[in-house]
C-alpha positions, -999 to +999 in steps of 0.1 A: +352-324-185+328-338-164+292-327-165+277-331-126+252-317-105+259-296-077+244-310-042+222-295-021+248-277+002+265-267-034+235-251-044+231-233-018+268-220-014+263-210-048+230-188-042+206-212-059+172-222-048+177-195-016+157-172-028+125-179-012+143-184+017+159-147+020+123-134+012+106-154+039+110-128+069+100-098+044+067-122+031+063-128+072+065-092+080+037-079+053+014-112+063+019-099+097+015-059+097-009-056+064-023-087+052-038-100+089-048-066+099-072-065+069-086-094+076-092-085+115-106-046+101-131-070+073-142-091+100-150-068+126-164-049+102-193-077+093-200-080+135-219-058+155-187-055+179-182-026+202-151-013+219-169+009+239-188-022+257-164-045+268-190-071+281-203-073+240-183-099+225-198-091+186-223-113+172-221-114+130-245-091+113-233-098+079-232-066+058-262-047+079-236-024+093-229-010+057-266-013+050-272+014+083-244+037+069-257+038+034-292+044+042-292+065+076-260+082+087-256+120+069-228+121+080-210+096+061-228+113+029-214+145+034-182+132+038-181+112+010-191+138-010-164+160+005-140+132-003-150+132-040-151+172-044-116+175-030-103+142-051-121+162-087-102+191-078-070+180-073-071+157-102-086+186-123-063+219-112-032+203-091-021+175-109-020+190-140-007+222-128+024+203-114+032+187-143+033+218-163+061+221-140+079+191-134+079+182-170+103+207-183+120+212-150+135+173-150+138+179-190+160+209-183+182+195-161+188+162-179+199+185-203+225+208-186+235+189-157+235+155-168+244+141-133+218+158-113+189+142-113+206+118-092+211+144-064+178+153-071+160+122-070+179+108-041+159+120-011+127+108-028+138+073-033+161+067-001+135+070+027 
């Protein structure tokens, strides 16, 4: 019994080292649709660009933008405190609340029906 290495067409007959390859287009995709919007959204976000203007090409201001909304917009206070009243209150009465429920309900059926949760679970992890 001989002891060989495969070559690099054998390797990759035989799934090794293709990994990254089969993950490329998935990596290109999220670069593409998350990771360079971000970007774009950060950097516009540090110039004084306007979409309303379209002569204004957006000069950098740095983080003077965020300095104008802390200090003089009420309206971005009132929604931030909005934000946070509504994100207390679920987290304080809803969350719980549902727990109380879904707790015992999936405990239950694990019990009696031991093949339901399956049927169950299904349309929440398909889509």
């Amino acid at each position: 019994m001989t002891n060989r290495t495969p070559s690099l067409r054998g390797m990759l007959l035989l799934d090794r080292g293709v990994g990254p390859l089969l993950m490329l287009p998935a990596t290109l995709l999220v670069v593409v649709f998350l990771v360079g919007p971000f970007y774009y959204m950060f950097y516009t976000a540090l110039t004084d660009l306007s979409f309303a203007d379209a002569s204004h090409a957006g000069a950098f201001v740095g983080f003077d933008n965020f300095r104008k909304l802390m200090r003089n917009d009420p309206f971005f206070w009132a929604s931030f405190l909005l934000t946070l009243k509504f994100v207390v209150r679920f987290n304080d009465e809803e969350f719980p609340q549902s727990r109380m429920v879904s707790i015992p309900l999936n405990w239950t059926a694990s019990l009696t029906l031991p093949g339901i949760w399956k049927v169950v679970s299904a349309p929440i992890y398909v889509p």
